[in-house]
GUVONU-659553 format. One record per residue (C-alpha): x, y, z; residue in three letters. Coordinates in steps of 0.05 Angstrom, whole numbers, plus 32768, in hexadecimal, padded with zeros to 4 digits. Layout:
BEGIN
XYZala/...
This chain:
BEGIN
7CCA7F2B7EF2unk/7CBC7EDF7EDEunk/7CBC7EC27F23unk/7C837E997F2Eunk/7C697EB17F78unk/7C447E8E7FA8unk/7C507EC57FDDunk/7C687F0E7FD9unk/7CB87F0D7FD4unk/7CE37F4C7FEEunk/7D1D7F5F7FCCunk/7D3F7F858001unk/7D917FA88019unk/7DA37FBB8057unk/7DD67FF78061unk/7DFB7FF680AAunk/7E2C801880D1unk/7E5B7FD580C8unk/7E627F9180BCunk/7E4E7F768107unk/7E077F5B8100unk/7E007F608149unk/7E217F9B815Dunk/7E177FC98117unk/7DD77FEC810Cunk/7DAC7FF080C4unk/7DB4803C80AAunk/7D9780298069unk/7D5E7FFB805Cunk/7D3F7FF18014unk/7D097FBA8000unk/7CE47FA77FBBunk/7CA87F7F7FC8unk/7C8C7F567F8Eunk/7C4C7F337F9Bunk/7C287EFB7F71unk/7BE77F267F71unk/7BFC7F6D7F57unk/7C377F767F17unk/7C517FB57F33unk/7C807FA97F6Bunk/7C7E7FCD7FADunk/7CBA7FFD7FC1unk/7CD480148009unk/7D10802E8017unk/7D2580608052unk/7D608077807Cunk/7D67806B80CAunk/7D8C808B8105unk/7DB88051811Aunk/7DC4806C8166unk/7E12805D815Funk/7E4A8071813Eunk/7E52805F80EBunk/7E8E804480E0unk/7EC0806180B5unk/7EC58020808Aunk/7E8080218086unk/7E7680608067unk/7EB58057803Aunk/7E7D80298012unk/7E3C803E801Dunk/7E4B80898022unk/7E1780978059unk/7E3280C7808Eunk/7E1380D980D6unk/7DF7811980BAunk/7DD080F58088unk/7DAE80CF80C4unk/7DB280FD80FAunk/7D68811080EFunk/7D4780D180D5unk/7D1F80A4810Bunk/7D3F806B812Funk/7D348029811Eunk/7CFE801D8156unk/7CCE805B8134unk/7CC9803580F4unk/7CD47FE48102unk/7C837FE180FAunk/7C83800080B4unk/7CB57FD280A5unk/7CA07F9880C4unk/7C5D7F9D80A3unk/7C757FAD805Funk/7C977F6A8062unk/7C5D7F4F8078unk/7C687EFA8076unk/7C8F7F068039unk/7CD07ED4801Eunk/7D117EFA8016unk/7D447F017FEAunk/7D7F7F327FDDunk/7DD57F327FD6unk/7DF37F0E800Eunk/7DB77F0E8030unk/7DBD7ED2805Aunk/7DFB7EDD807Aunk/7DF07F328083unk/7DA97F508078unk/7D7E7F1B8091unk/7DA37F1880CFunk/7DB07F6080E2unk/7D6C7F7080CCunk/7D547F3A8104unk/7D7F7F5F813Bunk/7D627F9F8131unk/7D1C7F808138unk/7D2A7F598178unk/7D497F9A8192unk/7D047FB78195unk/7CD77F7381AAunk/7CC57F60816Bunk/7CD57F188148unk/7CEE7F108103unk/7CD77EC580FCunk/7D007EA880B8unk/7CEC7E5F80C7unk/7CB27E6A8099unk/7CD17E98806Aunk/7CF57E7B8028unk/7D2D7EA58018unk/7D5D7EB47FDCunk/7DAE7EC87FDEunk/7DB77EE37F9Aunk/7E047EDD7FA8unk/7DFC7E947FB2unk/7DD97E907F76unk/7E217EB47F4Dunk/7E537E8D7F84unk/7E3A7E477F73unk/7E2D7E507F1Cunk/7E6A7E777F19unk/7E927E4F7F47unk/7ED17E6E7F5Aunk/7F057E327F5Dunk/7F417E237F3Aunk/7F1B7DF47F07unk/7EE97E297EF5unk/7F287E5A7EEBunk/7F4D7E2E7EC3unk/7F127E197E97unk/7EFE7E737E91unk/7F487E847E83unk/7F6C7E4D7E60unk/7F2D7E1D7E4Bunk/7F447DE47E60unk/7F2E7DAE7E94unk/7F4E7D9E7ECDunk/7F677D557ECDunk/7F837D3B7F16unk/7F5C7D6A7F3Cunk/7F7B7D767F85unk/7FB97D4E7F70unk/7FEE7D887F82unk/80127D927F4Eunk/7FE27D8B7F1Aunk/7FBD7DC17F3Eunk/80067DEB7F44unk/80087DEC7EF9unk/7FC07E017EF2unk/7FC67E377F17unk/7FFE7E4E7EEEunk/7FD67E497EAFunk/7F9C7E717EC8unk/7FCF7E9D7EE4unk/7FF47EA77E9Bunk/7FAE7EAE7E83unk/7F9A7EE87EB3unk/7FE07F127E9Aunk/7FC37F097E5Cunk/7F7B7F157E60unk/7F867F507E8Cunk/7FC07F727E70unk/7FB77FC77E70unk/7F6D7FBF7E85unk/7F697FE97EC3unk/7F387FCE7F01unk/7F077FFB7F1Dunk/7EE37FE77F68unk/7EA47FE97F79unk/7EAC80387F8Eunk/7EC580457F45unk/7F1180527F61unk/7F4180397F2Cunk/7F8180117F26unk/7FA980197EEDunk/7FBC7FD87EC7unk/7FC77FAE7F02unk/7FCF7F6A7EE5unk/80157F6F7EC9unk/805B7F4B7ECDunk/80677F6B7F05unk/80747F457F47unk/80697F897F76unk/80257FA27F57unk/80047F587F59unk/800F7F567F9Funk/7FF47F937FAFunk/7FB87F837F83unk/7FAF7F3F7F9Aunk/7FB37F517FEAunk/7F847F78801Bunk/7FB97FA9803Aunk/7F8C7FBB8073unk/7F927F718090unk/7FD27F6A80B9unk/7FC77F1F80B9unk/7FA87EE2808Cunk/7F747ED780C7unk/7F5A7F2280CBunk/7F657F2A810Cunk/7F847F6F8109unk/7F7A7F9E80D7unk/7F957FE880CBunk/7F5D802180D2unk/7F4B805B80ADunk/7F7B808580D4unk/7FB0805480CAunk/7FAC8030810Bunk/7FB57FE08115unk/7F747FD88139unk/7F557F988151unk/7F227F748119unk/7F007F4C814Dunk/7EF07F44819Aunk/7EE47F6381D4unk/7F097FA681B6unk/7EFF7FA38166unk/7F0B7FD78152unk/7F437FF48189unk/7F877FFE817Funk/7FAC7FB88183unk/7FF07FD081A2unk/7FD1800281DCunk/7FA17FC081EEunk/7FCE7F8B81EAunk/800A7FBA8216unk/7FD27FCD824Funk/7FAC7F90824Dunk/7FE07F59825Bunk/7FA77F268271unk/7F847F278227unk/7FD37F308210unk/7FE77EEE822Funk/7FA47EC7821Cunk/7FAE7ED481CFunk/7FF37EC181DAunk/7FD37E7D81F8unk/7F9A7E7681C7unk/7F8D7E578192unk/7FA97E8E815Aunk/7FD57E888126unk/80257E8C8132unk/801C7EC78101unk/7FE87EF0812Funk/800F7ED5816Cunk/804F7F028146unk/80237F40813Aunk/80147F388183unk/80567F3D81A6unk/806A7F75816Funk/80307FA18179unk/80367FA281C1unk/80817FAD81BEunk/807E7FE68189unk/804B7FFD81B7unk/806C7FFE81F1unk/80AD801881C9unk/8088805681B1unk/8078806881F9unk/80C080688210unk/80D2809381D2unk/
């Protein structure tokens, strides 16, 4: 690699049992260490007995399972190797910032060591592909229709942008099928067809536009955040009439205020049935 080095630089990903970089554990942890004295990068790259459960959304995209871990060593029997292979390298990986750097910080505190970053340099490679392939309704316009946005932000112009880049999406896309990132394909899904954009264009799992409560694996509207993420929304909300009343009083949206009174009512419905 080209990169002019001052000091070693570790490529590294972090697998975990969820999202939560406080309450999640790493299951996974890989690192590629380049250093400015040797050509041949370094390589380390192990799995780990979380301790807790592996949630089911988890696994969905990494594919690790409890029996894959159940005999590994805990995160406490090999923070030293890892500690040291990192050394006073800089970091860099794929949302690193916001996930891996963080989480990997929390499992080091856990067992009394610190992860100082104040002295580290470090490098999001998703930043780097956010901000040069910008994502906005200029960029769009200019990829699909290659034009340039004139009265940015005025409302209508921006109304009759969007419906140029969308006229060039049904045309770009038309019959080319869309496979995600754990190769499961949908069939032609940008098409004249009202029904089948919507379900391509929406997260069905998220009940509301804030994510507050989602539907689970098993098909359960759970809580996404909280005291009980991950808990079933109606059972909480129809026993717990305290935390019931205080979202009602908070500051959520009229739309998660709705879910609330439903999903204790169906709730509460379904017990009288």
């Amino acid at each position: 690699m080209n990169l002019q080095l001052d000091r070693e630089l570790c490529f590294f990903d972090i697998e975990a049992t969820g999202l939560n970089v406080v309450r999640d554990r790493i299951i996974q942890i890989a690192i590629i260490k380049y250093s400015p004295k040797t050509a041949a990068p370094q390589e380390l790259s192990m799995l780990i007995n979380p301790g807790i459960p592996i949630s089911e959304e988890a696994m969905q995209v990494h594919g690790i399972t409890p029996k894959d871990v159940a005999n590994k060593p805990v995160f406490a029997q090999v923070a030293d190797k890892i500690y040291d292979f990192i050394g006073n390298a800089d970091l860099a990986g794929y949302n690193s910032n916001r996930f891996d750097i963080p989480l990997l910080m929390e499992e080091f505190a856990r067992v009394g060591k610190e992860f100082d970053i104040s002295k580290r340099r470090s490098i999001d490679v998703q930043r780097i592909f956010y901000k040069m392939e910008p994502r906005n309704l200029k960029a769009a316009l200019r990829f699909y229709c290659n034009q340039e946005l004139a009265d940015a932000h005025d409302a209508l112009a921006d109304v009759r942008a969007t419906i140029d880049v969308f006229k060039g999406q049904l045309e770009k896309y038309r019959g080319q099928d869309y496979v995600d990132d754990d190769g499961n394909v949908t069939a032609a899904p940008i098409r004249d067809n009202v029904q089948v954009l919507h379900e391509f264009t929406n997260d069905n799992r998220f009940l509301d536009a804030t994510q507050k409560f989602k539907v689970d694996h098993n098909g359960e509207v759970v809580f996404n955040f909280g005291k009980y993420v991950g808990k079933p929304a109606g059972k909480v909300l129809f026993e717990d009439k305290p935390y019931y009343n205080w979202m009602l009083n908070k500051e959520f949206t009229s739309q998660v205020k709705q879910l609330v009174k439903q999903l204790a009512k169906d709730y509460e419905k379904n017990l009288k049935a």
